[in-house]
C-alpha positions in Angstrom: 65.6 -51.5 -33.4 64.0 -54.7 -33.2 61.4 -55.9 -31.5 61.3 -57.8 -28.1 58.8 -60.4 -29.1 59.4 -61.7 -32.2 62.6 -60.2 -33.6 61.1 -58.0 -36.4 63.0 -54.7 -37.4 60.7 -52.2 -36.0 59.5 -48.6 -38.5 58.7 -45.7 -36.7 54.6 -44.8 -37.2 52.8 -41.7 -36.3 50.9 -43.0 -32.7 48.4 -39.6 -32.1 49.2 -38.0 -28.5 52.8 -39.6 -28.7 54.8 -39.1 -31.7 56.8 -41.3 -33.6 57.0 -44.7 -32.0 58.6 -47.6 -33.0 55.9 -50.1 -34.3 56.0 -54.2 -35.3 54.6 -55.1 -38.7 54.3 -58.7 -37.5 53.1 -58.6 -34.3 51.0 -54.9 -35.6 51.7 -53.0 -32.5 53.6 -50.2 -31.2 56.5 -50.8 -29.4 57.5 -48.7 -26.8 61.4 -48.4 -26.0 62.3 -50.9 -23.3 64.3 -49.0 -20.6 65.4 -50.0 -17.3 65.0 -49.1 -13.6 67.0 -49.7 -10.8 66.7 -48.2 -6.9 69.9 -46.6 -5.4 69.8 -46.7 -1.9 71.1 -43.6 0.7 71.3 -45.9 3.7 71.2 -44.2 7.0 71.1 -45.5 10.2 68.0 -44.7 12.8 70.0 -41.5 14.0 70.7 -40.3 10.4 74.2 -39.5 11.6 75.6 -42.6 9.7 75.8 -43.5 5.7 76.1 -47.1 4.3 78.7 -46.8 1.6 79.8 -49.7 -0.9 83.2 -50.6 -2.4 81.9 -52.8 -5.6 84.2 -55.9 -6.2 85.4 -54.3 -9.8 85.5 -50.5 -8.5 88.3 -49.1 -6.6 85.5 -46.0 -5.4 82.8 -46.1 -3.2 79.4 -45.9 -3.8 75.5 -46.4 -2.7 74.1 -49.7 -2.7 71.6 -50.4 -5.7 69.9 -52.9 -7.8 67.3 -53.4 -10.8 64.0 -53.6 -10.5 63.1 -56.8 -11.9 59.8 -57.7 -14.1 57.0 -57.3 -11.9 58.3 -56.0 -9.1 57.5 -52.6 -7.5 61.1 -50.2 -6.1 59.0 -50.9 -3.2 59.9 -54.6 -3.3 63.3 -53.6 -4.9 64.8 -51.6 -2.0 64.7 -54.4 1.0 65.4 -57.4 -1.3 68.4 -55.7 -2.9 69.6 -54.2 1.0 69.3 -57.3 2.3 70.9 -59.4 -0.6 74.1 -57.3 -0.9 74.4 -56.3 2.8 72.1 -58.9 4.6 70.7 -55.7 6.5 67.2 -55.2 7.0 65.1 -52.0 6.0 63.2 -50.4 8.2 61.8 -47.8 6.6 62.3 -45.8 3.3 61.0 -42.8 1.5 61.7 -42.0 -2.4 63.8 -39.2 -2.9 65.2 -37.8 -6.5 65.4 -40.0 -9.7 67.8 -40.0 -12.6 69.1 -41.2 -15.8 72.4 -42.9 -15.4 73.9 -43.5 -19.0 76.9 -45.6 -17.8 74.3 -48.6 -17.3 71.6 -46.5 -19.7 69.2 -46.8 -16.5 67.3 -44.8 -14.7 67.8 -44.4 -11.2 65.5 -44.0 -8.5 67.0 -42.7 -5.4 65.2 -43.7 -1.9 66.6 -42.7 1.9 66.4 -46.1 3.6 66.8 -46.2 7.1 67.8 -49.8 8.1 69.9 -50.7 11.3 73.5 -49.8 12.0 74.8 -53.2 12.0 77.8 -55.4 10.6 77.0 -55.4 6.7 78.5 -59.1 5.7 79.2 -58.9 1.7 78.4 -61.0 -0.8 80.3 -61.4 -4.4 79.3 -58.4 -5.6 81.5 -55.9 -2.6 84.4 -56.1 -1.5 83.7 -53.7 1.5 81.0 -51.9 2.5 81.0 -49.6 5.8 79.5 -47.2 7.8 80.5 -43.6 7.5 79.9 -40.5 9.2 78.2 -37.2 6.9 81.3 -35.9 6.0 83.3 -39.0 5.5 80.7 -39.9 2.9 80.9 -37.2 1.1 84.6 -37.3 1.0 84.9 -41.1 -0.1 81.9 -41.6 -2.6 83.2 -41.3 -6.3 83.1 -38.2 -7.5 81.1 -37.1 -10.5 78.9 -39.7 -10.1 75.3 -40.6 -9.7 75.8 -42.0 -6.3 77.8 -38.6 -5.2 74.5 -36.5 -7.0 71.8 -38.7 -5.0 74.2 -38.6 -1.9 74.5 -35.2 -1.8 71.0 -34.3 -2.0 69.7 -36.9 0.5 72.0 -35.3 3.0 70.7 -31.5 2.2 67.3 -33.3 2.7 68.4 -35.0 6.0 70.2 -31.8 7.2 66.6 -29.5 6.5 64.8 -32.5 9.0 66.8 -31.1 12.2 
Protein backbone atom coordinates (compact mmCIF):
# COMPACT_ATOMS: atom_id res chain seq x y z
CA UNK A 1 0.00 0.00 0.00
CA UNK A 2 0.98 3.39 -0.85
CA UNK A 3 -0.28 6.40 -0.02
CA UNK A 4 -2.61 8.67 -2.16
CA UNK A 5 -0.87 11.90 -1.59
CA UNK A 6 2.51 11.62 -1.91
CA UNK A 7 3.41 8.06 -2.90
CA UNK A 8 5.10 6.79 0.33
CA UNK A 9 4.83 2.99 1.16
CA UNK A 10 2.46 3.14 4.03
CA UNK A 11 3.30 0.81 7.79
CA UNK A 12 0.44 -0.20 9.60
CA UNK A 13 0.38 1.74 13.36
CA UNK A 14 -1.65 0.98 16.30
CA UNK A 15 -4.59 4.13 15.83
CA UNK A 16 -6.52 3.66 19.63
CA UNK A 17 -10.46 2.87 18.94
CA UNK A 18 -9.51 1.57 15.30
CA UNK A 19 -6.85 -0.89 15.01
CA UNK A 20 -4.11 -1.26 12.77
CA UNK A 21 -4.34 1.44 10.10
CA UNK A 22 -2.21 2.16 7.43
CA UNK A 23 -0.11 5.26 8.32
CA UNK A 24 2.41 7.85 6.08
CA UNK A 25 5.78 8.47 7.50
CA UNK A 26 6.07 11.56 5.27
CA UNK A 27 3.03 13.11 5.32
CA UNK A 28 2.73 11.63 9.43
CA UNK A 29 -0.90 10.64 9.17
CA UNK A 30 -3.01 7.79 9.09
CA UNK A 31 -4.35 6.70 6.07
CA UNK A 32 -7.48 5.23 5.82
CA UNK A 33 -8.16 2.64 2.85
CA UNK A 34 -9.70 4.47 -0.13
CA UNK A 35 -12.84 2.50 -1.15
CA UNK A 36 -15.48 3.37 -3.61
CA UNK A 37 -19.22 4.01 -3.80
CA UNK A 38 -21.52 3.77 -6.40
CA UNK A 39 -25.65 3.91 -6.41
CA UNK A 40 -27.52 1.15 -8.27
CA UNK A 41 -30.74 2.09 -9.27
CA UNK A 42 -34.22 -0.16 -9.07
CA UNK A 43 -36.12 2.03 -11.44
CA UNK A 44 -39.86 1.78 -11.37
CA UNK A 45 -42.32 3.63 -13.01
CA UNK A 46 -45.14 5.86 -10.96
CA UNK A 47 -47.35 2.50 -10.84
CA UNK A 48 -44.56 0.26 -9.61
CA UNK A 49 -45.82 -2.31 -12.07
CA UNK A 50 -42.77 -1.52 -14.42
CA UNK A 51 -38.68 -2.10 -13.93
CA UNK A 52 -36.02 -0.16 -15.99
CA UNK A 53 -33.57 -2.84 -16.96
CA UNK A 54 -30.05 -2.18 -18.83
CA UNK A 55 -28.17 -4.25 -21.38
CA UNK A 56 -24.42 -2.65 -20.90
CA UNK A 57 -22.61 -2.17 -24.25
CA UNK A 58 -19.84 -5.07 -23.13
CA UNK A 59 -22.51 -7.40 -21.30
CA UNK A 60 -24.67 -9.76 -23.06
CA UNK A 61 -27.07 -9.75 -19.49
CA UNK A 62 -29.25 -7.34 -18.19
CA UNK A 63 -28.91 -5.34 -15.34
CA UNK A 64 -29.87 -2.12 -13.09
CA UNK A 65 -28.68 1.13 -14.00
CA UNK A 66 -25.72 2.51 -11.71
CA UNK A 67 -22.87 4.82 -11.40
CA UNK A 68 -20.06 6.21 -8.91
CA UNK A 69 -20.36 8.58 -6.72
CA UNK A 70 -17.86 11.07 -7.53
CA UNK A 71 -15.65 13.34 -4.97
CA UNK A 72 -17.99 15.46 -3.33
CA UNK A 73 -20.99 14.41 -4.30
CA UNK A 74 -23.84 13.02 -2.11
CA UNK A 75 -25.85 9.28 -3.72
CA UNK A 76 -28.36 11.91 -3.44
CA UNK A 77 -26.76 13.90 -6.26
CA UNK A 78 -25.55 10.51 -7.79
CA UNK A 79 -28.95 8.91 -8.47
CA UNK A 80 -30.59 11.70 -10.96
CA UNK A 81 -27.34 12.67 -12.61
CA UNK A 82 -26.42 9.06 -13.36
CA UNK A 83 -30.46 8.24 -14.50
CA UNK A 84 -30.46 11.00 -16.48
CA UNK A 85 -26.95 10.59 -18.07
CA UNK A 86 -27.34 6.85 -19.14
CA UNK A 87 -31.17 7.00 -19.90
CA UNK A 88 -31.94 10.80 -20.19
CA UNK A 89 -34.98 10.01 -17.81
CA UNK A 90 -35.77 12.10 -15.02
CA UNK A 91 -36.15 11.02 -11.29
CA UNK A 92 -38.87 11.81 -9.51
CA UNK A 93 -38.44 10.54 -6.42
CA UNK A 94 -36.15 7.93 -4.61
CA UNK A 95 -35.71 6.23 -1.34
CA UNK A 96 -32.44 4.16 -0.20
CA UNK A 97 -32.96 0.68 0.04
CA UNK A 98 -30.11 -2.15 0.90
CA UNK A 99 -26.30 -1.59 0.29
CA UNK A 100 -23.56 -4.03 -0.63
CA UNK A 101 -20.06 -4.81 -1.42
CA UNK A 102 -19.64 -5.79 -5.02
CA UNK A 103 -16.00 -7.27 -5.43
CA UNK A 104 -16.23 -7.52 -9.24
CA UNK A 105 -15.56 -3.60 -9.35
CA UNK A 106 -14.31 -3.87 -5.34
CA UNK A 107 -17.26 -1.21 -4.70
CA UNK A 108 -19.79 -0.87 -2.57
CA UNK A 109 -23.16 -0.52 -3.74
CA UNK A 110 -25.86 1.38 -2.54
CA UNK A 111 -29.15 0.35 -3.72
CA UNK A 112 -32.06 3.11 -4.07
CA UNK A 113 -35.92 2.49 -5.56
CA UNK A 114 -36.16 5.42 -7.97
CA UNK A 115 -39.35 6.10 -9.32
CA UNK A 116 -38.84 8.29 -12.59
CA UNK A 117 -41.38 8.36 -15.53
CA UNK A 118 -42.18 5.50 -17.91
CA UNK A 119 -40.82 7.00 -20.91
CA UNK A 120 -38.51 6.08 -24.05
CA UNK A 121 -34.97 5.67 -22.38
CA UNK A 122 -32.56 6.95 -25.41
CA UNK A 123 -28.93 5.25 -24.65
CA UNK A 124 -25.86 6.64 -24.60
CA UNK A 125 -22.32 4.73 -25.29
CA UNK A 126 -22.36 2.96 -22.28
CA UNK A 127 -26.08 0.57 -23.27
CA UNK A 128 -26.84 -1.01 -25.89
CA UNK A 129 -30.57 -1.34 -24.77
CA UNK A 130 -32.31 -0.60 -21.97
CA UNK A 131 -36.27 -1.29 -21.52
CA UNK A 132 -39.09 -1.42 -19.57
CA UNK A 133 -40.15 -4.72 -18.03
CA UNK A 134 -42.99 -6.07 -16.22
CA UNK A 135 -42.15 -7.76 -12.28
CA UNK A 136 -41.73 -10.99 -13.58
CA UNK A 137 -39.99 -10.31 -16.71
CA UNK A 138 -37.34 -8.61 -14.66
CA UNK A 139 -36.70 -11.04 -12.62
CA UNK A 140 -36.40 -13.52 -15.40
CA UNK A 141 -33.95 -11.38 -17.57
CA UNK A 142 -31.53 -9.74 -14.94
CA UNK A 143 -28.24 -11.77 -14.70
CA UNK A 144 -28.27 -14.13 -12.31
CA UNK A 145 -26.03 -14.29 -9.37
CA UNK A 146 -25.55 -10.95 -9.38
CA UNK A 147 -25.65 -7.83 -7.35
CA UNK A 148 -28.25 -6.34 -9.62
CA UNK A 149 -30.47 -9.67 -9.32
CA UNK A 150 -29.79 -9.42 -5.09
CA UNK A 151 -30.90 -5.57 -5.00
CA UNK A 152 -33.65 -6.45 -7.63
CA UNK A 153 -35.09 -8.97 -5.85
CA UNK A 154 -35.36 -7.30 -2.58
CA UNK A 155 -36.76 -3.92 -3.97
CA UNK A 156 -39.56 -6.02 -5.39
CA UNK A 157 -40.35 -7.97 -1.88
CA UNK A 158 -40.21 -4.32 -0.65
CA UNK A 159 -42.61 -3.04 -3.41
CA UNK A 160 -44.83 -6.12 -3.11
CA UNK A 161 -45.31 -5.47 1.15
CA UNK A 162 -46.47 -1.53 -0.09
CA UNK A 163 -49.92 -2.98 -1.62
Amino acid sequence: MFCRNCGEKLTLRFKENEGLVPYCDKCAEFKFPFFPVAVSMTVVNRAENKILLAKHADEEAFTLIAGYVKKGESAEKTIPRELKEETRLTAIKWRYYSSRYHGEHDVLMLNFIVTADEETPVLNEELAEARWCSLEEARELIKKNSTAEYFLNGALNELSRKK
